[in-house]
N, C-alpha and C positions, 0 to 999 in steps of 0.2 A: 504494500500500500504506500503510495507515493503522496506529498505533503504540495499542493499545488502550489505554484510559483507566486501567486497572488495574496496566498494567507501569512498574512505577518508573524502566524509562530514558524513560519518555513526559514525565515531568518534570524530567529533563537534557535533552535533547536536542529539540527542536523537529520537527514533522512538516514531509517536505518539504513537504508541498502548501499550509500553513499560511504559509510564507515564498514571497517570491519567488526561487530562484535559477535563476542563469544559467552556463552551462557557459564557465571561463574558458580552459580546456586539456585534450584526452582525448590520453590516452598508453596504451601500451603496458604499461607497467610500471608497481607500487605504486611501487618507489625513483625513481620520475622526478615519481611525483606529490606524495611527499615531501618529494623537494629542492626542485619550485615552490613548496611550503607554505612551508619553509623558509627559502627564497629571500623570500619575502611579509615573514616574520616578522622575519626579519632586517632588511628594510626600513624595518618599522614598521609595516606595513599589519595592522587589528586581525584576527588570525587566527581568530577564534572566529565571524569572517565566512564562514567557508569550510567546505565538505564534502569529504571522498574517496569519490567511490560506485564502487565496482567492478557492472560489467556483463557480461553473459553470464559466469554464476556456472556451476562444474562443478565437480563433485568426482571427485577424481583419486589413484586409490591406486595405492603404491608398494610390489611385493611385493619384500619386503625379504631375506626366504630361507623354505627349507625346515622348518617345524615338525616336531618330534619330541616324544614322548612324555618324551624323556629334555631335551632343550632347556626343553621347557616347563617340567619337577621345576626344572631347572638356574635358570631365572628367577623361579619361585617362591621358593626357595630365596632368592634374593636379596632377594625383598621381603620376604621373611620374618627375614630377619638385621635391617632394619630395623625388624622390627617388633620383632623382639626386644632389637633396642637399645634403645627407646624405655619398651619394659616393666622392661627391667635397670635404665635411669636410674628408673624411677619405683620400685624398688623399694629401690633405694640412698638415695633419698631419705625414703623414707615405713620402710622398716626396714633400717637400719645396718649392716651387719657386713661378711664378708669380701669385697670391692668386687671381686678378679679371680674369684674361686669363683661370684657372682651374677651378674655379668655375661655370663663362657662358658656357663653353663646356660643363661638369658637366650637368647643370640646362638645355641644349640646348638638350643634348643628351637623357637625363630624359623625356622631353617633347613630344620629337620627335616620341620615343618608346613607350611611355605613351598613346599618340593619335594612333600610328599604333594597338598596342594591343588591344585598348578603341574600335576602330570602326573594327578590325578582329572577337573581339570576340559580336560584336553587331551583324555582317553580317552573324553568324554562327548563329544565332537564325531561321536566315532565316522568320522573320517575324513573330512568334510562338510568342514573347513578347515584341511588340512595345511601351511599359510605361514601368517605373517607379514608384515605391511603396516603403510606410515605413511599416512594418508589424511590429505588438508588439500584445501581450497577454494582454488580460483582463478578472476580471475576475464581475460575477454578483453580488457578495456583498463579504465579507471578517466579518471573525470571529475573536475574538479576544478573545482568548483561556488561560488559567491561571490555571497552577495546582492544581486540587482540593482541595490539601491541606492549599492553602492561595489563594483559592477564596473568602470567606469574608474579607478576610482583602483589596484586589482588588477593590471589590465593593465600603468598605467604602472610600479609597480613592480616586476612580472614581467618588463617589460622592462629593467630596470634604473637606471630613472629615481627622483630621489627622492619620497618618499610626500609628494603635494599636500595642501596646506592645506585644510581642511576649514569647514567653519560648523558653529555648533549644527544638533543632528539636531533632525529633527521629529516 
């Protein structure tokens, strides 16, 4: 999979097929491939040699509970008092006066809209999706990949050896 010329992380990050790497450790787990990084870094070994690629990617949702019409107003509501925070501070600042009187209207009118929007756009569902979910990616183990050209020296320090002396790169 190639990294198109156009997407600005093409210019941080290198394409793999572009480098040589070589897989120093596949785990289980992102925290196990972490703490080898970690482990490298602490050594001294230069990290900015190394990838995490996670493999067999899925995505995995968590139905987290029951939607209602009135949950949904309720969360609304909630982003709405933030929004009305944010309009109260800008209006305390741009025009002056009584700072609890603007702010509750503010925080009231936030709310109010907040909860209308929250349970219009729950009743537009029309029942299609009565939960709530947290969806996130995972993936089945993670490689942890190190430019062929200071893969032993990865290794020794992986194993807990000190990070060998090196010569000018070529």
């Amino acid at each position: 999979m190639s990294t198109p010329a156009n997407n600005p992380a093409s210019r941080l990050v290198q394409n793999t097929a572009e480098v040589d790497y070589r897989i120093l450790k596949s785990v289980a787990a992102y925290e196990q491939a972490q703490e080898l990084v970690d482990r490298l870094s602490d050594g001294g070994f230069p990290v900015e040699k190394t990838r995490i690629v996670g493999t067999g990617l899925r995505s995995v949702e968590q139905v987290t509970g029951r939607m209602t019409t009135g949950k949904a107003a309720g969360q609304g509501a909630l982003g709405g008092l933030w929004f009305g925070l944010m309009i109260g501070i800008l209006f305390l600042i741009l025009a002056p006066g009584n700072f609890f009187l603007i702010l509750l209207l503010a925080l009231g009118f936030g709310a109010v809209w907040g909860a209308i929007f929250g349970a219009l756009g729950h009743a537009a569902t029309r029942g299609r999706r009565d939960f709530s979910s947290i969806q996130v990616m995972e993936a089945e183990s993670y490689d942890v990949l190190v430019e062929a050209s200071h893969i032993s020296q990865a290794a020794q320090v992986a194993n807990g050896q000190p990070m060998p002396e090196q010569g000018p790169e070529a």
